[in-house]
C-alpha positions as CSV (number, residue, x, y, z in Angstrom):
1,X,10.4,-18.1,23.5
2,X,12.4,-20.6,21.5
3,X,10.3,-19.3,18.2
4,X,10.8,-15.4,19.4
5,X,14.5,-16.4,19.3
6,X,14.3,-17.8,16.1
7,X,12.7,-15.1,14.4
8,X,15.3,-11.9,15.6
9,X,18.2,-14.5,15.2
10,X,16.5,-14.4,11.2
11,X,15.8,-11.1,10.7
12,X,19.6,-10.0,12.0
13,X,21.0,-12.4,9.6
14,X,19.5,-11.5,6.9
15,X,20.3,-7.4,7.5
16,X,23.9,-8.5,8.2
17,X,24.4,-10.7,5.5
18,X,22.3,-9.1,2.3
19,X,24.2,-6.8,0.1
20,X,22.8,-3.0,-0.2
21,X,18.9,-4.2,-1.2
22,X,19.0,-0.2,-3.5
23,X,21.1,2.4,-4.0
24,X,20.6,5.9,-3.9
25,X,19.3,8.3,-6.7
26,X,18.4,4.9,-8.9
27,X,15.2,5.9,-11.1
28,X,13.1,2.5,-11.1
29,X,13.3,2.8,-15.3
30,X,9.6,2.5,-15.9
31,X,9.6,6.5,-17.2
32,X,9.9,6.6,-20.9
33,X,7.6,9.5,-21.9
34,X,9.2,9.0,-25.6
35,X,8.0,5.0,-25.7
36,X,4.2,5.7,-25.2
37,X,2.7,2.0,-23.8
38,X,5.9,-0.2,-24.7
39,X,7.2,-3.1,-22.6
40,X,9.7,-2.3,-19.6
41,X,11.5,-3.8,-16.2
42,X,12.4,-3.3,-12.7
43,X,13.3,-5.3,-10.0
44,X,14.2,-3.1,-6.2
45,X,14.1,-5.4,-3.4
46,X,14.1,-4.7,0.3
47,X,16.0,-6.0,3.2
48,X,14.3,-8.2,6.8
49,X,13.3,-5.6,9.7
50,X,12.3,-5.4,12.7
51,X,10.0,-2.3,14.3
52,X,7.9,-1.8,17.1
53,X,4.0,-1.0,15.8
54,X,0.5,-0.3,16.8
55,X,-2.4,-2.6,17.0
56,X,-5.6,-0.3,16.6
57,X,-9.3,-1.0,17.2
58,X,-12.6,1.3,15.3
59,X,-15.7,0.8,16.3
60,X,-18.3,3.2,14.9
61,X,-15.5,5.4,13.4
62,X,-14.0,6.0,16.7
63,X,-10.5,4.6,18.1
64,X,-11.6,2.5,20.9
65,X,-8.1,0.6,21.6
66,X,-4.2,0.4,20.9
67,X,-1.7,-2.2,21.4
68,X,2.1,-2.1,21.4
69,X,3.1,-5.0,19.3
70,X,6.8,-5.6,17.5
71,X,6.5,-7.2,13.6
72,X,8.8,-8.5,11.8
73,X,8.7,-8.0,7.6
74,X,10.7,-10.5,5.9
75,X,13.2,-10.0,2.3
76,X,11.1,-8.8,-0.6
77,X,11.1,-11.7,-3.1
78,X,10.6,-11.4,-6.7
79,X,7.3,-13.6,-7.2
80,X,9.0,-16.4,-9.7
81,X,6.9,-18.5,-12.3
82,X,8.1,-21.8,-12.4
83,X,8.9,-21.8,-15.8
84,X,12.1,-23.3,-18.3
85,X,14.3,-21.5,-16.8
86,X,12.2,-19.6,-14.3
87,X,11.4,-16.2,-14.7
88,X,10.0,-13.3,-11.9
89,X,7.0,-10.9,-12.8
90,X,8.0,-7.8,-12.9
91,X,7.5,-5.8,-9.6
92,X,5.7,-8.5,-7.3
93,X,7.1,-9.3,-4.9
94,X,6.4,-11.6,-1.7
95,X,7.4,-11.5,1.9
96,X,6.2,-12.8,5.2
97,X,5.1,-11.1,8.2
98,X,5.2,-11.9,11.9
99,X,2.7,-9.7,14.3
100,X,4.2,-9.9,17.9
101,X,3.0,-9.4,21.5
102,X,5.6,-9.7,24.0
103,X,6.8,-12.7,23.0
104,X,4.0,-14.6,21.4
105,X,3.2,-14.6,17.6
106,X,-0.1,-13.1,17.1
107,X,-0.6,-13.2,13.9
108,X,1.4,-14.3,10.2
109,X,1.2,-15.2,7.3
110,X,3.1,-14.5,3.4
111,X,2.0,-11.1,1.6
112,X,1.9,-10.1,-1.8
113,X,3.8,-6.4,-2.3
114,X,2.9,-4.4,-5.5
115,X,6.0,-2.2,-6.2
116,X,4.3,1.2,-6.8
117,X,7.2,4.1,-7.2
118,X,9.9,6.1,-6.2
119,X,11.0,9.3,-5.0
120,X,13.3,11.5,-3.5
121,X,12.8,13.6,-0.1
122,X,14.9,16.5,1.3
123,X,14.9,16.0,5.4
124,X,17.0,19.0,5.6
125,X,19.4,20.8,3.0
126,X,22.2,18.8,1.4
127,X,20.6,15.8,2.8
128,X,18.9,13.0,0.3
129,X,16.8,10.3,0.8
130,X,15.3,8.0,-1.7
131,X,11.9,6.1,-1.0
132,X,10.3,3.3,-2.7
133,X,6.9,2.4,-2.0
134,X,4.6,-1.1,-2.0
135,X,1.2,-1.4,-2.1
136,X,0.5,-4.5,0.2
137,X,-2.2,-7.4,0.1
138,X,-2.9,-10.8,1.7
139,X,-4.2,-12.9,4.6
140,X,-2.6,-12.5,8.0
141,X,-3.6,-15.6,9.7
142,X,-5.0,-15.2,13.4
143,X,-2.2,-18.0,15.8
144,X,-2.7,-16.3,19.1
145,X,-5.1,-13.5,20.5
146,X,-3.9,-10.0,22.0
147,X,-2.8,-7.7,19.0
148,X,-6.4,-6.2,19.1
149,X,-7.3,-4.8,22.6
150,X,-11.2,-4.9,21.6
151,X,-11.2,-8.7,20.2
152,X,-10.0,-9.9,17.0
153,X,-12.3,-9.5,13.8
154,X,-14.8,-12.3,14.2
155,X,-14.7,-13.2,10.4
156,X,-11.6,-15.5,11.0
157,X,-13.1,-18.1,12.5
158,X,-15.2,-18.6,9.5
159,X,-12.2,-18.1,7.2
160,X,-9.5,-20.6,8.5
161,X,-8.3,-17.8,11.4
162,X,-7.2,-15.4,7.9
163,X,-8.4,-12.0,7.4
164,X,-7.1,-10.3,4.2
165,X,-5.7,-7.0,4.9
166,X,-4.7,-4.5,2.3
167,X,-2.3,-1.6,2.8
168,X,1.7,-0.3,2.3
169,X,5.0,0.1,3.2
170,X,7.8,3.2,2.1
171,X,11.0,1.7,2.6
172,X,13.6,5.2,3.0
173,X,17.0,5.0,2.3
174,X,19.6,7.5,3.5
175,X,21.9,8.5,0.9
176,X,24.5,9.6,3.3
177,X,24.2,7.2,6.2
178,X,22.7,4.1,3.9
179,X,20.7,3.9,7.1
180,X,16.9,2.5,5.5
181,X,13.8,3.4,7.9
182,X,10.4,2.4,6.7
183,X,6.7,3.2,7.6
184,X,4.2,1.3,6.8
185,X,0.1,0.4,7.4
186,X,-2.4,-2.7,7.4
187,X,-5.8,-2.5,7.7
188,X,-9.1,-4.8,7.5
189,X,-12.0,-2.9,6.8
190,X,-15.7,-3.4,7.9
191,X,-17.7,-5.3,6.5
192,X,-19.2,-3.0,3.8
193,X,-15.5,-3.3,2.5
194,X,-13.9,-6.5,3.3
195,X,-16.7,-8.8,3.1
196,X,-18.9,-7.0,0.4
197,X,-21.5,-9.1,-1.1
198,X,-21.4,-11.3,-4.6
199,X,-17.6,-12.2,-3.8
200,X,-15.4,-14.7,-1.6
201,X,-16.0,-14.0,1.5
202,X,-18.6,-11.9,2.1
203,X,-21.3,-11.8,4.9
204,X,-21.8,-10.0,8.7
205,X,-19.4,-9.9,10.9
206,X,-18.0,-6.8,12.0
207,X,-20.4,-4.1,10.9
208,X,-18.4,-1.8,12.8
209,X,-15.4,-2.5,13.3
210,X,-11.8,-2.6,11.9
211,X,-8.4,-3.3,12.5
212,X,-5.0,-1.9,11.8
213,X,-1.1,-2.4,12.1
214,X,0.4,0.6,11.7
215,X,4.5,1.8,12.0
216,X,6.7,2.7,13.4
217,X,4.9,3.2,16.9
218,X,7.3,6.2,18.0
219,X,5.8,9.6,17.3
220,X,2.4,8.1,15.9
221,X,-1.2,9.5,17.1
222,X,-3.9,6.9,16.3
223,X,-6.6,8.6,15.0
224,X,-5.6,12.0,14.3
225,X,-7.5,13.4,11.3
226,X,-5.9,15.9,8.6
227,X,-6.7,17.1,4.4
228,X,-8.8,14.9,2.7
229,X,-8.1,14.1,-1.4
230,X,-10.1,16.9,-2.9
231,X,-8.7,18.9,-5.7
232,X,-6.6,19.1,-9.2
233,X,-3.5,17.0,-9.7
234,X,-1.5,16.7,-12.6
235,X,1.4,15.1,-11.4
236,X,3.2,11.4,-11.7
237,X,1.5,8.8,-14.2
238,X,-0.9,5.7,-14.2
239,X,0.5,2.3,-15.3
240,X,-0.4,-1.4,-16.2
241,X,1.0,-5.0,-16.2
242,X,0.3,-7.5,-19.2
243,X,-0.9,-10.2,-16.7
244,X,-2.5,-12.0,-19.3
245,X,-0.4,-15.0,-19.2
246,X,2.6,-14.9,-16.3
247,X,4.9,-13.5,-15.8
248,X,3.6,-10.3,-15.6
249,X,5.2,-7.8,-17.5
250,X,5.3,-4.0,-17.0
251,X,4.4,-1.5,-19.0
252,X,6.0,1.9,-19.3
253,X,3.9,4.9,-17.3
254,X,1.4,6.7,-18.6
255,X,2.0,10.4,-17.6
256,X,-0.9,12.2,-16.6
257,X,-2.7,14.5,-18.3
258,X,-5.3,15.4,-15.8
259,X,-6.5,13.8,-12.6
260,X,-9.0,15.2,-9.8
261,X,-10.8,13.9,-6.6
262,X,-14.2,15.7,-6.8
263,X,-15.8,15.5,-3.1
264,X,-18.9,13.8,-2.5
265,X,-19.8,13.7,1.3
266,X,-18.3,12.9,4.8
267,X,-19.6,10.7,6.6
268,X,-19.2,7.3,8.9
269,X,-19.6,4.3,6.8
270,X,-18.6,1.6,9.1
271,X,-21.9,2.3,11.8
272,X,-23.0,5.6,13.2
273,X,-19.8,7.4,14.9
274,X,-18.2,10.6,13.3
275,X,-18.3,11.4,9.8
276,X,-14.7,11.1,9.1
277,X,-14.8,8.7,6.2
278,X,-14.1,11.1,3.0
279,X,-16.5,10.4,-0.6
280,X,-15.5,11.8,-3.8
281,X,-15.4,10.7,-7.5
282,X,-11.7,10.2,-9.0
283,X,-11.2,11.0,-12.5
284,X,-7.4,10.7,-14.2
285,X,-6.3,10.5,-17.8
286,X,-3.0,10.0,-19.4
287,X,-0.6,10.9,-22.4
288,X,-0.9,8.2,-24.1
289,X,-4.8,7.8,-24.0
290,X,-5.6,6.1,-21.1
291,X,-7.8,6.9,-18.6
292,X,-9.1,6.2,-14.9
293,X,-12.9,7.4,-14.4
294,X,-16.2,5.9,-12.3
295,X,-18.4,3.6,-14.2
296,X,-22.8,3.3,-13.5
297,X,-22.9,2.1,-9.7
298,X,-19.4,2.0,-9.3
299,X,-18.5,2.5,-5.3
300,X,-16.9,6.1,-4.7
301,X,-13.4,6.9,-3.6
302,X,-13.2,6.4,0.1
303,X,-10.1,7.1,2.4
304,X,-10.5,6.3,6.3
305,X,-7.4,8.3,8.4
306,X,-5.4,6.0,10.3
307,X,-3.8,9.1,11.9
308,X,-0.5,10.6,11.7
309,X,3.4,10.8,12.6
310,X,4.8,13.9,14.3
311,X,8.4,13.7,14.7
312,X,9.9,16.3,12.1
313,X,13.2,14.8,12.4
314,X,12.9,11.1,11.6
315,X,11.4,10.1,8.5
316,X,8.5,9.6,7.8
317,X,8.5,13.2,9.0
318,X,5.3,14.8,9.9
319,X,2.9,12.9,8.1
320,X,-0.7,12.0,8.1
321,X,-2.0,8.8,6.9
322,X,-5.2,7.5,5.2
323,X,-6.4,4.2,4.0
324,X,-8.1,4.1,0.8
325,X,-10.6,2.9,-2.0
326,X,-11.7,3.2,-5.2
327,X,-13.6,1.7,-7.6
328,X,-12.8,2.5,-11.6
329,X,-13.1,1.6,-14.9
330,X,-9.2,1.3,-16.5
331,X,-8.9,2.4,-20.0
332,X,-5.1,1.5,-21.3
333,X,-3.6,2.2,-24.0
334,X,-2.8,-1.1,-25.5
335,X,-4.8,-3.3,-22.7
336,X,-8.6,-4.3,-22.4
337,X,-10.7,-2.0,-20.7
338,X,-10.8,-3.3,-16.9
339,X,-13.7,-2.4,-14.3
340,X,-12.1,-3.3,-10.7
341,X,-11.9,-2.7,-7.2
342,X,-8.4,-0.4,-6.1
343,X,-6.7,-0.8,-2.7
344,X,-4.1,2.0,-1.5
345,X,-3.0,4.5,1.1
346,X,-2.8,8.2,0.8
347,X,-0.1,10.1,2.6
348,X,0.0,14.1,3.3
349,X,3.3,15.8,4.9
350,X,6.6,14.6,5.6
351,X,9.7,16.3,3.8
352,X,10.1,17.7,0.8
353,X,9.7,15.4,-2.2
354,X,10.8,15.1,-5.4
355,X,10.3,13.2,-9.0
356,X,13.2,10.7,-9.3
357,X,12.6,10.5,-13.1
358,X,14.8,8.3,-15.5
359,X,16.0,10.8,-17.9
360,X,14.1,14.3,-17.1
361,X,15.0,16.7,-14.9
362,X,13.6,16.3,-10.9
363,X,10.8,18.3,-10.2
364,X,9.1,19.1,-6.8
365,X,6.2,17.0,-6.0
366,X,2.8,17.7,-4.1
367,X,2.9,16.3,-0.6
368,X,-0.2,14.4,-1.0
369,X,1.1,11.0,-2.5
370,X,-2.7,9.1,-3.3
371,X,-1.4,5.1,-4.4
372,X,-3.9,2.5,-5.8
373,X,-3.4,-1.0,-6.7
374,X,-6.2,-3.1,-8.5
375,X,-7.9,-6.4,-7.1
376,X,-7.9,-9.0,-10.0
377,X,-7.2,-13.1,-10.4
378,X,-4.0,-13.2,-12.3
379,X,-3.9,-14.5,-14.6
380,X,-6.8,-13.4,-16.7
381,X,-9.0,-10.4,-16.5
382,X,-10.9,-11.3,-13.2
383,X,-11.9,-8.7,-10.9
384,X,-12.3,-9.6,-7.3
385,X,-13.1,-8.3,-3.8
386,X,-12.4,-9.6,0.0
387,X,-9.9,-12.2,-0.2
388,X,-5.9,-12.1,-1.6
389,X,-5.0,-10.5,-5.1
390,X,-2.8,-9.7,-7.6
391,X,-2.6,-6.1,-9.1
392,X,-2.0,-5.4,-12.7
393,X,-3.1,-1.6,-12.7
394,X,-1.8,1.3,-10.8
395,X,-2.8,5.0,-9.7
396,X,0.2,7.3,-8.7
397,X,-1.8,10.5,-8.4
398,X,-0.2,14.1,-6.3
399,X,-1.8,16.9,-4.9
């Protein structure tokens, strides 16, 4: 009890005591169509919350369980080299993360958060809400069982009680009420995913089954399937870090050209439940030559749904939400060519949104936001698969 004390007495300092973590209708600056692959710099952090969540169980494909559970996300903190004097990467961040049940800590442990982009939605007229979104990595460490009403994944106790999950969070500020609500995901895939072999970490031991935190709890139905990622885009931009040496330093997006999600199959890749794990083959280029395509045995693009909010009045809206995969070869324009493994989260609903561009006017964008972060060891060129990583490539695709 003593600890859960602790913790809410932390997080309620922190909200009370941080200045405004962004401000409204602030463009992140990484939009320069004019500088084509030239050097640039953000920094948005985000405030300590508190939210009650969902613990979900899938075995074969299916939803077999859910758990009320309260977590608790830490400050966003620029990830600092230790340098003479010392300097942050651009747009990594770190925070920590408690997994609650009742009163006992479940489950903790520090994540790294990719800063991905920013937007504007429309809840109702007049009113304006700015988002930023994270693509999220790292190992939650297993310190008490009962987040997972079907058992916890059996892979911890053969990995010092961690289990690497990958996922996001959309931090939503109010422009009116400066009131910030955030939703947000988690997930550790099976096996064929999180422990693939010829990396860290691989072997058999949850075939079938996989785990995810998901928030907020209100409103959310575990489960619910919607639109998979099929079609044409041709809206927002890929992107890439010069990770070579830390810190990392942005680049300045890459508009796209063209991008599309071709579909393959449906089908249950996690044991022999319903097909409702979505195959297709991503393809995206950009303005200033770079590109995003599949390379010879390259794994697909997969995307899992998680299921979907249904409250029209509180943000995120009503919104479906998929967990996702890919697997590419990055052409930049200025970079090496990169093959790696990408981690995101696709989201499909919700209000109105717009482009929140630095000196262009806003346009309207497709309600299918589909985010990707690469798995590398940074720094270098390394890719990497099942364990904690650093991203130094991003997909920021529409439809």
């Amino acid at each position: 009890m003593k600890l859960v004390r602790s913790l809410a007495l932390f997080v309620v300092s922190l909200v009370v005591s941080a200045s405004a973590s962004a401000q409204c209708f602030q463009p992140d600056m990484l939009d320069n169509p004019g500088a084509g692959c030239s050097a640039a710099q953000t920094s948005v952090q985000q405030r300590a919350f508190q939210q009650q969540s969902l613990g979900l169980c899938w075995q074969n494909c299916t939803l077999t369980s859910q758990t009320l559970v309260s977590v608790i996300f830490g400050p966003l903190n620029p990830m600092v080299v230790n340098m003479t004097p010392p300097q942050s990467s651009c747009a990594w961040y770190r925070a920590r993360v408690w997994v609650l049940v009742g009163n006992t800590v479940t489950w903790t442990g520090q994540l790294h958060f990719t800063y991905a982009r920013t937007w504007l939605e429309t809840p109702m007229p007049g009113q304006f809400v700015q988002v930023w979104r994270y693509l999220i990595n790292g190992d939650l460490r297993r310190v008490a069982t009962g987040a997972f009403g079907c058992g916890d994944p059996s892979c911890v106790n053969s990995f010092g009680q961690n289990a690497r999950f990958t996922g996001y969070i959309d931090y939503a500020l109010d422009c009116q009420s400066n009131i910030t609500e955030r939703a947000w995901m988690l997930t550790h895939a099976c096996d064929v995913i999180d422990h693939a072999p010829g990396f860290p970490r691989a072997g058999t031991f949850h075939p079938t089954d996989e785990y995810t935190f998901v928030g907020p709890a209100a409103g959310f139905v575990a489960g619910a399937t919607g639109q998979v990622e099929a079609g044409a885009m041709a809206a927002e931009s890929i992107r890439a870090w010069d990770a070579t040496v830390l810190p990392a330093r942005c680049h300045i997006e890459e508009p796209l050209v063209q991008a599309s999600i071709t579909p393959n199959q449906m089908l249950c890749l996690c044991g022999t439940g319903p097909a409702n794990w979505f195959e297709g083959q991503l393809i995206a280029f950009g303005g200033f030559g770079g590109m995003v395509v599949p390379f010879p045995n390259s794994d697909p693009f997969r995307s899992f749904p998680i299921g979907m909010w249904t409250n029209p009045s509180v943000f995120p809206g009503v919104e479906e939400l998929r967990w996702n995969c890919n697997e590419a070869l990055y052409v930049d324009c200025q970079l090496p060519t990169r093959q790696d493994y990408y981690f995101g989260v696709t989201t499909n609903g919700g209000f109105q949104a717009y482009s929140m561009p630095t000196s262009t006017p806003s346009m309207p964008l497709g309600q299918m936001f589909i985010d990707q972060a690469n798995s590398a060891v940074l720094p270098g060129t390394a890719t990497t698969r099942n364990r904690p990583y650093r991203s130094d490539r991003i997909l920021n695709l529409n439809l």
